[in-house]
C-alpha positions as CSV (number, residue, x, y, z in Angstrom):
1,X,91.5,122.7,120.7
2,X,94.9,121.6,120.8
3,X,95.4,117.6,120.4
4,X,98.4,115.7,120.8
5,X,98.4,113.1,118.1
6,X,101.8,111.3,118.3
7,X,104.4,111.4,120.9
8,X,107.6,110.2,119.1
9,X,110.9,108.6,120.5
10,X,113.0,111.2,121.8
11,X,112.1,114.1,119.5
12,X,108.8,115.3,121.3
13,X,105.1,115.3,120.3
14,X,103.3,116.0,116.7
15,X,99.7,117.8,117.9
16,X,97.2,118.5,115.8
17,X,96.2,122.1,115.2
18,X,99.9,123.5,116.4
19,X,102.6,121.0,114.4
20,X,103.2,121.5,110.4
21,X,104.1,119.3,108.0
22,X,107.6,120.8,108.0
23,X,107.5,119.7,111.7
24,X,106.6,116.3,111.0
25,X,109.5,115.6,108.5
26,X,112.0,117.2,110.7
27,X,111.0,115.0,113.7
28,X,110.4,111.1,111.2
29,X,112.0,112.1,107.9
30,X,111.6,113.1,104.6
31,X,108.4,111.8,102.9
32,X,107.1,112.6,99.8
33,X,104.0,115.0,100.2
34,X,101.0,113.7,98.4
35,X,97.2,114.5,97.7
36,X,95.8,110.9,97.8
37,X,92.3,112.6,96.7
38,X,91.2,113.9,93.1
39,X,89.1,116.8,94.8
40,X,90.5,120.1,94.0
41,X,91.1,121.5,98.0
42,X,92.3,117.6,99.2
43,X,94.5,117.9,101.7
44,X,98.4,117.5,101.3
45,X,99.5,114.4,103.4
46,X,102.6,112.5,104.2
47,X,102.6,108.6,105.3
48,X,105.3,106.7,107.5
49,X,105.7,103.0,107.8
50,X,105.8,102.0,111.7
51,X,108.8,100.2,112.8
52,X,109.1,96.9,111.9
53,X,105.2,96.4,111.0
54,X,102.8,97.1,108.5
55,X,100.6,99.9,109.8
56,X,101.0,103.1,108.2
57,X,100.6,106.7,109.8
58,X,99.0,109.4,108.1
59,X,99.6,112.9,108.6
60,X,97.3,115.6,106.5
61,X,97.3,119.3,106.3
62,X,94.4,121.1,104.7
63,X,92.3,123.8,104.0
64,X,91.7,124.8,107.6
65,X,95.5,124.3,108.4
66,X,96.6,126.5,104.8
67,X,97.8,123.4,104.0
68,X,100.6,123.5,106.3
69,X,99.4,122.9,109.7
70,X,98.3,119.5,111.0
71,X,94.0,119.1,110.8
72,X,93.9,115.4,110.6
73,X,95.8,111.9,110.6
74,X,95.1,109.0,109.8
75,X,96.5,104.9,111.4
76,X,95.7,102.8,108.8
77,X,96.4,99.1,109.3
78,X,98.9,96.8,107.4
79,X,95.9,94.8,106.1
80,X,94.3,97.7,104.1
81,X,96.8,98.1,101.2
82,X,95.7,101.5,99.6
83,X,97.2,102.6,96.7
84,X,97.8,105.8,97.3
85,X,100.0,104.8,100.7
86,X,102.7,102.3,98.9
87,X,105.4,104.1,99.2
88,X,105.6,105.5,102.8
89,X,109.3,105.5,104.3
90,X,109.8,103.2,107.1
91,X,110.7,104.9,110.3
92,X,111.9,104.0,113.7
93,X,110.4,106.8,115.9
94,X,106.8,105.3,114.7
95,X,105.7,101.5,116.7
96,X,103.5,99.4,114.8
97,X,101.5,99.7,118.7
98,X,100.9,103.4,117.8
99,X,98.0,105.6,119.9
100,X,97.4,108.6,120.1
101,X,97.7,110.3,123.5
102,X,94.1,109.9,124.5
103,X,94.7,106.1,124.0
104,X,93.2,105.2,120.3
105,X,94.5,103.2,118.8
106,X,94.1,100.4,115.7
107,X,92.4,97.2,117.4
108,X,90.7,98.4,120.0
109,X,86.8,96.4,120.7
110,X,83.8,97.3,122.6
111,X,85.2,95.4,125.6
């Protein structure tokens, strides 16, 4: 199953299951390619800073994607200050109001 993750300003969508990382940095920029995990098959990832806010995307390419192709992301707010996520370039293409196509998105309640 094909999921769009992130529909970006102007340069088209980033779906998981069809878009690789090569994909990604060619549509936000260059961002250095980490493995924010000790485990020996973690998944490589790269992180963007959205717009003008503190929220950070995550986008991860593992085993199941030969560690090319998109199986996973991640929205992590500003509030969580992880380590491993520090240095994430800032991009314009990302809003700090991200959500996926489907509507998720970081804040949503019960209501």
């Amino acid at each position: 199953m094909r999921v769009n993750v992130l529909k970006t300003k102007k340069r088209g969508k980033i779906s998981h299951g069809k878009s690789t990382l090569a994909e990604v940095e060619a549509k936000l920029g260059k961002s250095a390619a980490r493995k924010c995990s000790r485990e020996e098959e973690a998944s490589k990832e790269v992180c963007y800073l959205a717009g003008e806010g503190q929220t950070r995307v995550v986008f991860e390419a593992g085993f199941s994607g030969g560690w090319k192709e998109l199986d996973g992301y991640k929205m992590i707010a500003g509030s969580l200050q992880r380590p491993c996520y520090r240095q994430c370039p800032r991009v314009s293409q990302v809003t700090d109001d991200v959500q996926t196509e489907g509507g998720l998105k970081l804040g949503l309640t019960n209501e």
